[in-house]
C-alpha positions as CSV (number, residue, x, y, z in Angstrom):
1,X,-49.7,92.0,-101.7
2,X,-52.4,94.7,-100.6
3,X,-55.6,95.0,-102.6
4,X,-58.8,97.0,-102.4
5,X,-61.9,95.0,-101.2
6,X,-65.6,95.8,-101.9
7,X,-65.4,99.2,-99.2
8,X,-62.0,100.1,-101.0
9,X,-60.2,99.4,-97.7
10,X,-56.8,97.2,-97.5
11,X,-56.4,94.4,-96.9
12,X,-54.3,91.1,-97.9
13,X,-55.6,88.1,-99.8
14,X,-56.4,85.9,-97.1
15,X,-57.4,89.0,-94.8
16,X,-54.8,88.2,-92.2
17,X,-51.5,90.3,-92.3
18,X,-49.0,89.7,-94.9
19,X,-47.5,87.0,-95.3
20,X,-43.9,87.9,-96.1
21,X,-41.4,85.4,-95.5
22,X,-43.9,82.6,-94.6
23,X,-44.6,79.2,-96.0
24,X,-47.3,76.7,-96.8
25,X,-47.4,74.2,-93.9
26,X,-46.5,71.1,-96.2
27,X,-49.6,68.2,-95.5
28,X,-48.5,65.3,-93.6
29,X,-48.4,62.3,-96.1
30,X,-49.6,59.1,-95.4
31,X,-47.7,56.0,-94.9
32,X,-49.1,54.7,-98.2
33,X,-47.9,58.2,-100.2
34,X,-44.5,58.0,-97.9
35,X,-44.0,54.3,-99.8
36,X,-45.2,55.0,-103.0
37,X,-43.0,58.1,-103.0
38,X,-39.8,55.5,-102.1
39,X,-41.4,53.3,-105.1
40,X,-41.4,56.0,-107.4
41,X,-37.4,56.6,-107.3
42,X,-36.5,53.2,-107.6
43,X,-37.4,49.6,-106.5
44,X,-36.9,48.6,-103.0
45,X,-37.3,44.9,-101.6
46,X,-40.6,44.6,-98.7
47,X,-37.9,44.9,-95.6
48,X,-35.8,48.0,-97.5
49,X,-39.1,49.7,-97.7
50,X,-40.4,48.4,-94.2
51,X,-36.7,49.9,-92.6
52,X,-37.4,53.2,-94.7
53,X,-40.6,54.1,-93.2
54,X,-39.6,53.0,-89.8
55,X,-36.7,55.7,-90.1
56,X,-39.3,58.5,-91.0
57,X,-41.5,57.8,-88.2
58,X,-44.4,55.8,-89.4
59,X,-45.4,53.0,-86.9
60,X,-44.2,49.3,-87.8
61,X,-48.5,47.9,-88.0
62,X,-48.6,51.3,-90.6
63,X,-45.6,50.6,-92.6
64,X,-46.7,46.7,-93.0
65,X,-50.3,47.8,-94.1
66,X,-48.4,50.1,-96.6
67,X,-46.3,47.9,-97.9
68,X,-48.9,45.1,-98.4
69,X,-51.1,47.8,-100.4
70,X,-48.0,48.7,-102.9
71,X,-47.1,45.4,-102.9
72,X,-51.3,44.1,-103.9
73,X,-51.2,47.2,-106.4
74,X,-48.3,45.9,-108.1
75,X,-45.9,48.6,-107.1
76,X,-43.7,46.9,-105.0
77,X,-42.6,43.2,-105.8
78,X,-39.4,41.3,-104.4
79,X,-38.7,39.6,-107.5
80,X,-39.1,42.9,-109.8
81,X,-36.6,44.2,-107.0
82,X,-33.8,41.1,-107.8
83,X,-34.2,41.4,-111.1
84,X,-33.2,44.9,-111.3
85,X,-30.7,45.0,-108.4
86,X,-29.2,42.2,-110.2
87,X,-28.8,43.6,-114.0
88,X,-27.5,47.0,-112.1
89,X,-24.6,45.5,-110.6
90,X,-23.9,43.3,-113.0
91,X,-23.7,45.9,-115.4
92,X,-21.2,48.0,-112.7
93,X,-18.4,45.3,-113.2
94,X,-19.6,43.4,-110.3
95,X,-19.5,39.4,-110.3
96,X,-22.5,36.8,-109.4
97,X,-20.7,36.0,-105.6
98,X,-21.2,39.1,-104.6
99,X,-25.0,40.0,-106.6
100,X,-26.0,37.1,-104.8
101,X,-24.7,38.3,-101.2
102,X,-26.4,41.6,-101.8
103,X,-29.4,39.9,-102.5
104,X,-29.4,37.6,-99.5
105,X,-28.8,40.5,-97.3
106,X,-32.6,42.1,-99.1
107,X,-33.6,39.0,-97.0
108,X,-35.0,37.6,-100.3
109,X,-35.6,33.9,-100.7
110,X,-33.7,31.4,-102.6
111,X,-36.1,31.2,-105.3
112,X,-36.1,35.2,-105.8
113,X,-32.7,35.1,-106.3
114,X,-32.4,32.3,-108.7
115,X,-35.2,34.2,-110.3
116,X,-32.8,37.1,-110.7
117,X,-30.3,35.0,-112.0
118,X,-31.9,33.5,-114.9
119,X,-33.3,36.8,-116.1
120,X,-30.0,38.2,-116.4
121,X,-29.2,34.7,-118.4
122,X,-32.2,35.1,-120.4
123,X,-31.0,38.9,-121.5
124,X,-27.7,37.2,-122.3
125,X,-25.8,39.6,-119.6
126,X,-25.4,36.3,-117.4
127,X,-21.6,35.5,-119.7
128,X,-19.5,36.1,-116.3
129,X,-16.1,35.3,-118.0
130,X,-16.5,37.3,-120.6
131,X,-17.6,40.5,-117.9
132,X,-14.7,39.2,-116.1
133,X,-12.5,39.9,-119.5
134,X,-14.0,43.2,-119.8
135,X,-13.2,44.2,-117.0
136,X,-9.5,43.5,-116.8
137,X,-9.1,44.9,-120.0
138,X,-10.8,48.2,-119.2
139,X,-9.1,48.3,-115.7
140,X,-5.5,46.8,-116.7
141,X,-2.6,47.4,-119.7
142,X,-3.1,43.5,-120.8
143,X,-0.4,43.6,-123.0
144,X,2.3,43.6,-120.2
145,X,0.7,40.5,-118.4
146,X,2.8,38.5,-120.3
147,X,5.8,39.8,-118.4
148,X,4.7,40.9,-114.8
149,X,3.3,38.5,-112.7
150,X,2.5,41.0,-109.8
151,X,0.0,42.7,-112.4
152,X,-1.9,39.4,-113.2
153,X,-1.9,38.7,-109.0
154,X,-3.2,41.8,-108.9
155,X,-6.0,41.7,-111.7
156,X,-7.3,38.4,-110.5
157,X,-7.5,39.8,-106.4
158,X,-10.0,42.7,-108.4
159,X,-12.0,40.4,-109.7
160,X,-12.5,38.4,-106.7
161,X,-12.9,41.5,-104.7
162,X,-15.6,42.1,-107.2
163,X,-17.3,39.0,-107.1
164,X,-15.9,36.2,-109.4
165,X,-15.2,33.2,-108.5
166,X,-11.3,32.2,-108.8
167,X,-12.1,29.7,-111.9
168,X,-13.4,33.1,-113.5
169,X,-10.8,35.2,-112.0
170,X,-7.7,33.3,-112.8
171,X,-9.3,32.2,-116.3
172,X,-9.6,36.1,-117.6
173,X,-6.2,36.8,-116.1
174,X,-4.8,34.0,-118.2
175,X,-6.7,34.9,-121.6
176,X,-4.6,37.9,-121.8
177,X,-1.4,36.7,-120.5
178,X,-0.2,35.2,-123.7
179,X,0.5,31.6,-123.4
């Protein structure tokens, strides 16, 4: 956009030529803001966030430094992390054999885990027969287990796909099947 200075000669806001079609050079972030901006979205665990900002370039001494400052600030904390990663798949249908191999994979420690555990017992979401039951009746017509034994097969190899032990799997397959 042209405009008339002080001598009521042309020129452009910043005095240059226009600047049709260009952008704002975007200012490099630092490896704190790059981690806080990760933080922000969701939780991640310390080697999650560490692996992140490897990805987009920042140097491994730089990433640890960043990730100790979230993690001194409060912002980023494993156990927070479990907690939530936990409730979230419990809550998507999935059973505590395979919450707790997600979690081990985070490279959490035993004690995180169990942490994670007994929240989800402490919110009463921890009743894993009962999800078990939900699910096969949400997934499954329960009403012809009675008569099909290729369904209940079926049922109880989603559940253990899904994370249940066979005691769980094999005891919500048989509270529907009528006996």
């Amino acid at each position: 956009m042209e405009r008339l200075d002080a001598a009521g000669s042309g020129s452009t806001a910043d005095g240059d030529a226009p600047a049709a079609g260009r952008r704002k050079k975007r200012r490099e972030l630092t490896p704190a803001q790059r981690a806080l901006s990760l933080l922000v979205r969701r939780e991640h665990s310390q080697p999650e966030l560490l692996r992140k900002l490897a990805a987009r370039g920042i140097e491994p001494e730089a990433a640890a430094d960043a990730v100790e400052r979230m993690r001194e600030a409060g912002w980023q904390d494993d156990g927070r992390f479990a907690a939530s990663l936990a409730r979230s798949r419990a809550t998507g249908g999935h059973g505590p054999l395979r919450i707790e191999a997600e979690l081990a994979t985070h490279r959490l420690d035993a004690g995180k885990i169990a942490a994670a555990f007994e929240s989800l017992a402490a919110d009463g979401e921890a009743d894993w027969p009962q999800r078990a039951r939900d699910l096969i009746e949400r997934r499954y017509d329960v009403a012809a287990f009675a008569d099909d034994p290729a369904l209940r097969r079926k049922a109880v190899d989603f559940l253990l796909r899904r994370g249940f032990d066979g005691e769980t799997a094999y005891g919500a397959v048989r509270a529907f099947r009528g006996d």
